[in-house]
N, C-alpha and C positions, 0 to 999 in steps of 0.2 A: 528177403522176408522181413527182416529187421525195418530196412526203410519202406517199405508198405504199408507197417505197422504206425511209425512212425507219422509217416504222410497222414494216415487215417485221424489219429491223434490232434495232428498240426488241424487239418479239415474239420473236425467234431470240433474244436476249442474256435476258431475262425467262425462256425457256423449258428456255437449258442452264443458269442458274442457278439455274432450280429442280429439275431433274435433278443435279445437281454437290451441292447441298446435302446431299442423304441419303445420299449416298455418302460426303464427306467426316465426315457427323454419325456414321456406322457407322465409319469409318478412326478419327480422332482418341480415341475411347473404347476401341479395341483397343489403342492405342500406348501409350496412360494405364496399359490395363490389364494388359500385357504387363510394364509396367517395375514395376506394381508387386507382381507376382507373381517378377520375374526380381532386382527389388532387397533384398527378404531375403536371398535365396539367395544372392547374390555375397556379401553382408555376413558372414554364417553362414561360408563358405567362406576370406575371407579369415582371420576371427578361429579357424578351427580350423589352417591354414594359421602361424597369427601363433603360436596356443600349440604347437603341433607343433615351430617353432621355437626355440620358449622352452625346450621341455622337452629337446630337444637339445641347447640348451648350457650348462643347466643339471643337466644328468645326470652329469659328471662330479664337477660341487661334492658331490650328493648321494650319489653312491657314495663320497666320500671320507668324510664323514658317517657314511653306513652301514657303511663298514671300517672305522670306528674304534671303532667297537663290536662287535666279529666278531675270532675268536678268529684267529692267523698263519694256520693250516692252512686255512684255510677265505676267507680274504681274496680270493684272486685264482682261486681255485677257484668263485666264486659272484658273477656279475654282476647280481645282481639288487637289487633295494633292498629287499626287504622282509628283515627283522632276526627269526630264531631267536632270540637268545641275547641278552643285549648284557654284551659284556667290558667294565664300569667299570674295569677294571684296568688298561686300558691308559691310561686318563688318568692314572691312580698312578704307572704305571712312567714313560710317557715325563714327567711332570714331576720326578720325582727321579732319573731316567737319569743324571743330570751329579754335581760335585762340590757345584754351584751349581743349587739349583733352578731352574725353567724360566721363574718370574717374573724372577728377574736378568736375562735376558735381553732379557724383556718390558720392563724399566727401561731396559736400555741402548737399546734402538731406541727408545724414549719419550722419552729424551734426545735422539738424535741430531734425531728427528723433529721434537723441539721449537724446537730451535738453529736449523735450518734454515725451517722456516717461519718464526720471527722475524725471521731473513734477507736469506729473497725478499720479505718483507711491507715491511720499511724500505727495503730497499735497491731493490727493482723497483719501489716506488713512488713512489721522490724520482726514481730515472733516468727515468721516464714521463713525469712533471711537468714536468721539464728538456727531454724533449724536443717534449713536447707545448706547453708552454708559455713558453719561454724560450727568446729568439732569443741565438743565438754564432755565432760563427766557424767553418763545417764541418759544420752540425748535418744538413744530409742526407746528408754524406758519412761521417759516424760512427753517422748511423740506419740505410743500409744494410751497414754495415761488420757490424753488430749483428745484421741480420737475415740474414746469411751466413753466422753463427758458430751461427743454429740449422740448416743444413744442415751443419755440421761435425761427422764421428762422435767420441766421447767417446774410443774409441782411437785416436784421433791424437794426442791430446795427453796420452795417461796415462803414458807413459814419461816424457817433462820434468817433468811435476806430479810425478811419483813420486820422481824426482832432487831437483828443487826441497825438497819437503815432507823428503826424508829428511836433507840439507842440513842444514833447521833444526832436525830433533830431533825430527819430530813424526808418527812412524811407530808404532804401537801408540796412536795418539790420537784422540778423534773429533775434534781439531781442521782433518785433512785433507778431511772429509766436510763440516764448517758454513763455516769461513772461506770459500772460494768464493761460498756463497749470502749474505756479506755481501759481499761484493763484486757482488752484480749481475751471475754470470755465466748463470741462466737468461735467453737473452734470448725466448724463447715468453710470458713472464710480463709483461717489461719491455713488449712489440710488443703484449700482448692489453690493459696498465694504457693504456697510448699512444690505444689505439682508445678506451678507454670514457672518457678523460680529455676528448678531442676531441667527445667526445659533449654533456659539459657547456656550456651557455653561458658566452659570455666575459664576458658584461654582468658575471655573479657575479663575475668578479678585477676589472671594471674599479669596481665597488662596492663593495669591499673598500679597493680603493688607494684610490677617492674618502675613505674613511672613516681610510686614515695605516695600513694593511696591507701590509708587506711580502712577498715572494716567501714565506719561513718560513708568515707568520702565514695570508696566503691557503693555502698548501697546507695547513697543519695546521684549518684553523676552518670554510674554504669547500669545497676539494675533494675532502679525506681523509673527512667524513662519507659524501660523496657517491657513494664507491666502494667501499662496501658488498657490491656484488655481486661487483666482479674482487675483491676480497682475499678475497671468500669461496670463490670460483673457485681462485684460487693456493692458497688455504691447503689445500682436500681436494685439489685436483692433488700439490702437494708433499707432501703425508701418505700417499699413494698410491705414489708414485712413489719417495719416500726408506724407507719402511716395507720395499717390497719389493725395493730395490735389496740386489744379491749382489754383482756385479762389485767397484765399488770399497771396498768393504768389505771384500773377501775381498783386496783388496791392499792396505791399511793397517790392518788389524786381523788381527794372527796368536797374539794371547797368547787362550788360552780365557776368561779374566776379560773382557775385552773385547768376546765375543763380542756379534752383534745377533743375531734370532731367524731370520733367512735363514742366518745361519753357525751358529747354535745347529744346526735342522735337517738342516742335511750334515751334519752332526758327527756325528747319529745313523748313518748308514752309512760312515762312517770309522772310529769308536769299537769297534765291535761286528763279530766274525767272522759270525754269525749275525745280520743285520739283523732289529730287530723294527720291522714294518712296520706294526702296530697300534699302537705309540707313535708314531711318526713322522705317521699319520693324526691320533691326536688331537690333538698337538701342532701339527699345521698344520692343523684346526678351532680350536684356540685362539688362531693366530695372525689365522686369518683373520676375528674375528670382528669386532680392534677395525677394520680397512677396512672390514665389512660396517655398522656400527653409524656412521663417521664420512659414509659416503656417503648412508644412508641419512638420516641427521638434517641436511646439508649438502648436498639434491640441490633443496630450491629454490635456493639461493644459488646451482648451480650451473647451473640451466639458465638462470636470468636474466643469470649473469654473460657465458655464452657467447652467449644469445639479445639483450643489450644492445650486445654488443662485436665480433659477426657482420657486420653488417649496415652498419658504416661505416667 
């Protein structure tokens, strides 16, 4: 009785799994087939979705582009991009607009620009080192002091700076715009060298020192090669960031010889009763070209610096 029963079992289990079969063999090839008819289409829809986007915010670059080749009358009368005419003229006029061609200005923010990434490059490199590296007295309590003062906004403290700096004499100078960044007051730069410095292995200082390398020589021989990425990182950040800064420029620089090319720019609608707004287009395609040309020859350095210094 027992194995009858059994049999029967064996036979039922044998017989819905050979019913089950063709049903699942029919299911499992529609599901295959489904996702691979349905996954072009997502793909397709994302990437027009992605350029749809693209083209959106990059449409204002391009009409500025395109006015700056398009006569006043016709500038803001015509949102479209494509070019009738194209006024070369306005790049003639807005570079000789001034007393001082349009290049001296390009030199002065090339200066300023230059002082400054020299700056943050010495100065937020040794403060990283020091704090990534070297034990003192207080070091977590001056690491977050540090990292409070990048939630601090820049007009909080621009009236003292401005007191202080005008003090020493150094109002109409670009010494009010560099000295800070040797001083180590980016602390974003200081907190991002910190992160990719920690990254490094310690074995490297302690086979350094094994070999008669002090704190100088390990940072200069062993770790400063190794941070190629964050100083490539700071340096298009700050060439970015100082290039198009207005603010404090426009309060320590008030003589026209001194202008940068963000105060050069106003100046075309202060100067002139009649704003020409086709100089003022090409001359901010001129300015824009050298960020367009630093970031794009400087965008590996930069996703590796943020993509190395992310993540720990």
């Amino acid at each position: 009785m027992t194995d009858l029963l059994n049999r029967r079992r064996h036979d039922d289990t044998a017989t819905s799994a050979i019913l089950a079969a063709p049903t699942g063999a029919t299911r499992t090839p529609a599901r295959s087939r489904n996702r691979r008819v349905f996954s072009p289409v997502r793909s397709i829809l994302k990437h027009v979705a992605l350029i749809a986007g693209a083209l959106l915010m990059i449409y204002p670059v391009l009409w500025m582009v395109a006015s700056s080749l398009r006569p006043n009358d016709r500038i803001f009368n015509d949102p479209s991009l494509v070019l009738k005419t194209f006024e070369i003229e306005n790049y003639v006029n807005g570079w000789n607009a001034f007393a001082q061609p349009f290049g001296h200005y390009l030199i002065n923010s090339a200066l300023v620009v230059a002082g400054c990434i020299l700056g943050n490059l010495v100065a937020c490199s040794m403060a990283a080192y020091a704090f990534a590296r070297l034990n003192f007295r207080g070091k977590k309590w001056w690491f977050a002091i540090m990292l409070v003062t990048i939630m601090l906004p820049f007009h909080v403290i621009i009236v003292p700076q401005y007191i202080m700096f005008s003090q020493l004499g150094w109002v109409n100078t670009y010494l009010p715009l560099i000295i800070p960044k040797i001083l180590a007051t980016d602390a974003f730069f200081v907190f991002l060298m910190v992160q990719f410095i920690r990254g490094i292995p310690k074995e490297l200082d302690e086979a350094a020192r094994i070999d008669g390398a002090g704190h100088g020589r390990t940072f200069l021989q062993v770790i400063l090669p190794l941070m190629v990425p964050a100083l490539g990182t700071t340096t298009i950040f700050t060439f970015i960031w100082v290039w198009n800064d207005f603010f404090s420029q426009l309060i320590y620089l008030t003589k026209p010889e001194k202008y940068t090319t963000p105060l050069a720019l106003r100046a075309f609608v202060d100067a002139q009763s009649a704003t020409d707004w086709g100089a003022i287009f090409a001359m901010s395609v001129v300015s824009l070209l050298p960020v367009f040309l630093v970031f794009l020859l400087g965008q590996r350095f930069l996703i590796q610096g943020i993509a190395t210094t992310g993540g720990k």
